[in-house]
N, C-alpha and C positions, 0 to 999 in steps of 0.2 A: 454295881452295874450302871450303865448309863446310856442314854438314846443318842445314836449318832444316825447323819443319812446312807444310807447304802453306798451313796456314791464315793464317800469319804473314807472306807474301811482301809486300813492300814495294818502293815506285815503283823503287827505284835499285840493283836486283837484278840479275845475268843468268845467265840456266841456266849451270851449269857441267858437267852429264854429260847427255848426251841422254835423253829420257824413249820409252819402247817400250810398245806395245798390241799385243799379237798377233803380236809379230815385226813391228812397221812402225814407225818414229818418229814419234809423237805428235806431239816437240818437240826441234826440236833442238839443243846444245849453241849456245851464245853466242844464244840467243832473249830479247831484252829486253821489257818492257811485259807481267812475268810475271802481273800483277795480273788481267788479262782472261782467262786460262787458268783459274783458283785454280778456279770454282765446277767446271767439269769433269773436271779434276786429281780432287777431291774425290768427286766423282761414282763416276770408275771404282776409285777405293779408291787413288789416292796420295795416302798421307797424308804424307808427306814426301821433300824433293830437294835437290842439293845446288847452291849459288849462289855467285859469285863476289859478292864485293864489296870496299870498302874494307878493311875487316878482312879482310878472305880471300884475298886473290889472291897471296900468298906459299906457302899452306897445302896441301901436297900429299896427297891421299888414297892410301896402298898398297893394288896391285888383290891380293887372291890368286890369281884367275884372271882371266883377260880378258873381259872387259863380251861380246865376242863370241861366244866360248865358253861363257859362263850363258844368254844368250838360245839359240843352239844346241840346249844340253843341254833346256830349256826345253819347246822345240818340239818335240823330239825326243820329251818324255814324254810330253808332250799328245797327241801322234798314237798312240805306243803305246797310251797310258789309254784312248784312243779304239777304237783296233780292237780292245781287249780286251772293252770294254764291250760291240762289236756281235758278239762270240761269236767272236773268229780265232784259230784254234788252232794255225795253222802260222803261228805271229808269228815274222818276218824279225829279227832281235835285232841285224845289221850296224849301223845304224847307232848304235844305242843303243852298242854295243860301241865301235865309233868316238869318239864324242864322251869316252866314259868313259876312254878310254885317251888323249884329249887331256888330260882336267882332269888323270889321275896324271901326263902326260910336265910338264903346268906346273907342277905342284907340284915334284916331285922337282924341277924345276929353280929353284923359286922358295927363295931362303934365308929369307924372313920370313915363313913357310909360312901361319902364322892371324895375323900382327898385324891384319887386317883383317875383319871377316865382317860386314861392314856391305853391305847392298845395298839398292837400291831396290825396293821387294817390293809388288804391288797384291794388296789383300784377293781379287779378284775369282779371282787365276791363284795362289792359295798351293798349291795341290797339287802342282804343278807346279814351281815355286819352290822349295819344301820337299823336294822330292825331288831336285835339282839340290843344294840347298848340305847336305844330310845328307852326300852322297856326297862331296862336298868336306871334309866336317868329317872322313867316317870315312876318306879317303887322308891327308889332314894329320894327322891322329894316327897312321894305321897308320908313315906317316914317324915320325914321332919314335921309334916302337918300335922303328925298324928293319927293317919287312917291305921282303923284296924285291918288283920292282916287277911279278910276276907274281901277287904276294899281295896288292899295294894295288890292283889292277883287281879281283881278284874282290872285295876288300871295298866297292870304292869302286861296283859294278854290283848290289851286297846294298844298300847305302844308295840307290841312285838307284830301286830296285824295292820299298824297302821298304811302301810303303803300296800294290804296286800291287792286294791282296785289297779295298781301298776303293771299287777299282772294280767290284764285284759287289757291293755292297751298295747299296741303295734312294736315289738322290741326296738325297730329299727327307729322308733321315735326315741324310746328308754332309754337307749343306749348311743344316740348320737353325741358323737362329740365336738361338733359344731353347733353352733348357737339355732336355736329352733327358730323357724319361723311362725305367726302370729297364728296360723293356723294347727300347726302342731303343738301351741303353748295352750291353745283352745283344748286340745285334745287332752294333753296332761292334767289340765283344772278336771278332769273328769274323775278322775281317780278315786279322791276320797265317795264320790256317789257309787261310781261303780262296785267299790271293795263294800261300802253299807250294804247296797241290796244285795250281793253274793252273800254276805253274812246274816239276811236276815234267813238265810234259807237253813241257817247251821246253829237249830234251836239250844245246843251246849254252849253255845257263847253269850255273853251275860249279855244283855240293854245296854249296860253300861259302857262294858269293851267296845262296842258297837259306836257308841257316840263319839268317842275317841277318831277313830276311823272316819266317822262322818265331817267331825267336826274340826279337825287340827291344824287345818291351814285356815281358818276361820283369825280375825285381829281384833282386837280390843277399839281400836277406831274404827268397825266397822268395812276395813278395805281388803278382807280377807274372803275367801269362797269355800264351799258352793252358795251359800246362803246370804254370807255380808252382814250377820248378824255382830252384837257387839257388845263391849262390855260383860254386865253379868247375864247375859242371854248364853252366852257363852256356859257351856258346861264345864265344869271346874277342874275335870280330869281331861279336856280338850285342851283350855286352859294351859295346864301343866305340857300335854304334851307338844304345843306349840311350843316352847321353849328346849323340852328335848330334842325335838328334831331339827330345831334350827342350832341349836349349839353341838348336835355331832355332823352335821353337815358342813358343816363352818370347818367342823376340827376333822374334816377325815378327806384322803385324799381324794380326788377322781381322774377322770382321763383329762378333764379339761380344765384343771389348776390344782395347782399344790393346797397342801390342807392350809390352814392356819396356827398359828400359835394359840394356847386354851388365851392366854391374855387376852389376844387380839379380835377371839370369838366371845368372851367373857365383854368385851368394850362396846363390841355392837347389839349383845344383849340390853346393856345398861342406854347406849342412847336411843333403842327405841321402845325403851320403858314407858307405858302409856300411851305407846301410839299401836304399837303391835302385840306387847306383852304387859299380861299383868304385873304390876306394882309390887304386889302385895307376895307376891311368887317370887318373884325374881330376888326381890327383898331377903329370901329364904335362900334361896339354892345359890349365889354366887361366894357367899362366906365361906359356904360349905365344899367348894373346889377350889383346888390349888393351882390358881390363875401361871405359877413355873414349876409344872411336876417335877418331882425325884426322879434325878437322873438327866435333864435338861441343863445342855449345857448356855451359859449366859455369860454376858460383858456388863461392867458395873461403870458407873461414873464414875468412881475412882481411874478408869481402865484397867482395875484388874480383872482376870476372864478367870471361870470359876463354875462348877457344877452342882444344881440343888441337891444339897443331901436333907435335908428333913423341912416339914411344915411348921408353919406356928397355926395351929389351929384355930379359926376366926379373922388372920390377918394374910388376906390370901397372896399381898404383893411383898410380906414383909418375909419370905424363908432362910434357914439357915442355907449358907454356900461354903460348898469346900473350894478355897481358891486352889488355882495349879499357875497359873504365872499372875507374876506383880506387873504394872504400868509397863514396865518396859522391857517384857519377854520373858525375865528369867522364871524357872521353874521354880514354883514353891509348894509348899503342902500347911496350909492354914483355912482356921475355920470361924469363919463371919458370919454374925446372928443381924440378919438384918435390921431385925427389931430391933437389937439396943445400939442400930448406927443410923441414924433417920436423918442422917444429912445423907446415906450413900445408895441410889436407887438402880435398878435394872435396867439399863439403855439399851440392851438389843439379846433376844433369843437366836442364840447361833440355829439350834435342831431343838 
């Protein structure tokens, strides 16, 4: 299979992973005649999905967690976001708890813990989304630290609650899709306080989860909030989730600009290494994601155009590519290990 834009779908397509609205399939896996979907697709904010074809039906995408288990956690937050917003003070946390101690038992179990953090993500449900794969980002790094796995649930229930202070603030702020003004940017730094104090009232949620929350828009140079605090003042699982949240927001779409490529989010990780992010983090997690997931299709300096079929693990710019045309159009079917061609690099991510 392989990731193409919505916009792009052509006659001799067929879904290859099923498409979900609200927890129900839209669309389901092996749906051919994608072309009469596209304007709707578009409509609810999929802007991209991944299609079997010619070129693709070799091409296998690695889940990090199971498509079952993100819709889940999903649901899961949408109903919390919800009964928070209508004032429920004695919030039931079982299930949220549940689902979070699924995503850490699959990671811990999963060896290729982030080769993959590609998902299908609609502009409409990103809060929700976004709060699902944080929590995913900050267990897969808390793994590679080495936290045990009573310390990856609390970090991983800090990352899936970090924005829940957003839902006390004014939707019509949340959700504007024009540029805020200085006053409404005032309003949004509130967040991370707000979502603390609603959570110190919900004595099942750890200290820890909590400082997550408090702390995640907090920077290593000190130019981050509520606090300004910096360096190792900073709490180490705040730390980590500054880095989650800024590398799925980067990579996921919204109403008011298209996502970015993981490369392109992976880059401005790396230049503000030490001014916003820790070193010593970031050091860790960028090896370990595959800077042009399987199934993205690319242009090489060579000029020929060609889609990732697998990783080389550790070398996150160097992956194998199945080419489909050479330099000058025609169609081919060959396969290129980037690693042993290091004269020939990635020059542009088509999807």
């Amino acid at each position: 299979m392989r990731l193409i834009l919505t916009e792009n779908i052509k006659e001799d397509m067929k879904l290859a992973k099923a498409i979900y609205e609200n927890g129900n399939i839209l669309l389901n896996k092996g749906v051919t005649n994608l072309y009469k979907y596209k304007d709707k697709l578009l409509e609810i904010g999929i802007k991209h999905l991944y299609v079997e074809d010619k070129y693709s039906y070799d091409i296998k995408i690695n889940q990090t967690i199971k498509d079952g288990t993100r819709r889940k956690g999903k649901k899961i937050v949408e109903n919390t976001f919800d009964k928070i917003k209508k004032g429920f003070l004695d919030l039931n946390t079982k299930e949220l708890k549940n689902v979070v101690e699924d995503i850490t038992d699959e990671l811990v179990l999963n060896e290729d813990v982030l080769l993959n953090l590609v998902s299908l993500k609609s502009t409409s449900n990103y809060t929700y989304e976004h709060s699902v794969n944080v929590s995913v980002i900050c267990i897969a790094l808390g793994k590679m630290l080495g936290y045990n796995k009573n310390d990856l649930f609390k970090l991983g229930m800090g990352g899936m609650l970090h924005d829940v202070g957003k839902t006390l603030i004014p939707e019509e702020i949340i959700n504007k899709s024009d540029s805020l003004t200085e006053h409404e940017y005032q309003i949004i730094k509130n967040h991370p306080e707000l979502g603390f104090n609603y959570l110190q009232q919900i004595h099942s949620i750890s200290p820890l989860s909590r400082i997550v929350v408090y702390s995640h828009h907090e920077r290593i140079d000190g130019s981050g909030y509520p606090r300004g605090i910096k360096g190792d003042e900073i709490h180490e699982f705040a730390r980590i989730a500054a880095i989650a949240d800024v590398f799925d927001a980067l990579t996921s779409d919204r109403v008011y600009r298209d996502k970015w490529p993981t490369y392109k989010a992976a880059e401005y990780i790396i230049n503000n290494t030490e001014k916003l992010f820790d070193y010593h983090l970031v050091k860790r997690f960028l090896p370990q994601i595959s800077f042009y997931p399987n199934g993205a299709e690319i242009i090489l300096s060579s000029g020929h155009r060609g889609i990732v079929k697998d990783q080389n693990v550790g070398f996150p710019t160097r992956p194998v590519i199945k080419l489909i045309e050479d330099d000058e159009g025609n169609e081919i079917d060959k396969k290129l290990d980037l690693l042993k061609h290091m004269n020939i690099t990635i020059i542009k991510v088509v999807v």
